[in-house]
C-alpha positions, 0 to 999 in steps of 0.5 A: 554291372548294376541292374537298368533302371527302367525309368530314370535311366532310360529316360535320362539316355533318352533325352541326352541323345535328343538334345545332342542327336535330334535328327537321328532320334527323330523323337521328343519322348521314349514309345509308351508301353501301350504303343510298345504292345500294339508293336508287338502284338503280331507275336501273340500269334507266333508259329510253333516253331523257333523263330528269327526276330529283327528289331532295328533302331531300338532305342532305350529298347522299349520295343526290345523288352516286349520282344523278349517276353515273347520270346521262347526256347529256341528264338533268336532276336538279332538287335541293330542300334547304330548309336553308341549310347542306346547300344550301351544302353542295350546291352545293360538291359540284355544282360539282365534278362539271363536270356542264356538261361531262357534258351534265347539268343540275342546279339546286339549289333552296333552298326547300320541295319543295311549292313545286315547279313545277306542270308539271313531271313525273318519271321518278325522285324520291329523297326523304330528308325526315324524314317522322317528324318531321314532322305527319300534314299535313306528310307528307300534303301532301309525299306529294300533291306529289311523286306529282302529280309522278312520270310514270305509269311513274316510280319513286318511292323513300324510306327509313324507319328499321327501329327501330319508332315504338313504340320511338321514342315511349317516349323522347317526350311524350304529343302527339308521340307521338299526332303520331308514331302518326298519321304512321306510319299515314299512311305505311303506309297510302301503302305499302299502295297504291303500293310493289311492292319493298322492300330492307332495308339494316342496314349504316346507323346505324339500319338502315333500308328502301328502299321503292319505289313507283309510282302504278298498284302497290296492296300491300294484297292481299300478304302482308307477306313478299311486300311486303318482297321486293327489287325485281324488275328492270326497276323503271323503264320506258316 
């Protein structure tokens, strides 16, 4: 197979699945390399150890290529894309990191996330799904999996646009916006109990916020201002 184009391609698999996709895309513009390093900035302070890696809703895997820089011998990165083009797209850019080589493993997975294996846990798990997109069941069920799935001490990461849903919502009908207000109250509440840093990144087509979050960390007694500070190192430990 010939080599990804990082730019052309990606952004021309990009925009085809928005056109024909928008509500599972839920975006008008792959993530910025600036928000893709505020992503994956908890793996700066990574243990020693090997480590396990989840990445969900990849994309044209902007996310992807930055995990994998970070990785090390030993590491593994289970990838979960339930749509057939990105995952094309995926495996390309994969295969072009002679991972095997590295003495990382990754494995690519065509299917919903809440498919994922019961016992299998995590150190690290990067979501980029359209939470927004999608119903307040939908978005609870995803958030359950994914934090039955992180270690005790792991990091998990999302991001969210920083255009408000009430600007979103004047732009759509009565139920999806009853839909939208229900989501975003959900996410907020999850924030409220499990993120301790966030990172404002508005070099990003919109702007948008890196949150992360643990099972233990609990915001609701924080001012806001405190909540929405960068992450203090060390973000991930044993």
């Amino acid at each position: 197979m010939g080599r990804v184009k990082p730019f052309w391609d990606q952004n021309r698999i990009f925009l085809s699945q928005v056109l024909s996709n928008f509500g599972t895309v839920g975006a008008i513009a792959p993530s910025s390399p600036l928000l893709a390093k505020a992503i994956v900035q908890p793996l700066q302070d990574r243990p020693e150890r090997p480590i396990a890696v989840l990445e969900v809703g990849a994309g044209t895997g902007v996310f992807t290529a930055r995990i994998l820089k970070s990785l090390i011998p030993g590491d593994r990165l289970d990838i979960y894309e339930s749509n057939p083009r990105f995952c094309g797209y995926l495996s390309r850019l994969i295969q072009n990191q002679d991972l095997q080589a590295r003495g990382v493993r990754c494995n690519l997975h065509n299917v919903d996330v809440r498919q994922l294996e019961q016992a299998r846990p995590y150190d690290f798990i990067v979501c980029g799904l359209p939470f927004n997109s999608f119903d307040v069941q939908m978005v609870d069920e995803i958030l359950e999996t994914l934090m039955n799935h992180l270690t005790a001490r792991g990091v998990f990461v999302y991001f969210e646009y920083s255009l408000s849903p009430g600007v979103r919502s004047r732009f759509l009908k009565a139920a999806d916006r009853d839909r939208l207000r229900k989501v975003s109250l959900r996410i907020g509440r999850f924030a409220r109990q499990h993120q301790f840093g966030c990172r404002q990144v508005w070099w990003n087509l919109p702007p948008a916020k890196a949150r992360y979050c643990r099972k233990g960390s609990d915001g609701s007694g924080l001012p806001e201002m405190n909540r929405d500070k960068e992450p203090a190192a060390p973000l991930v430990k044993n």
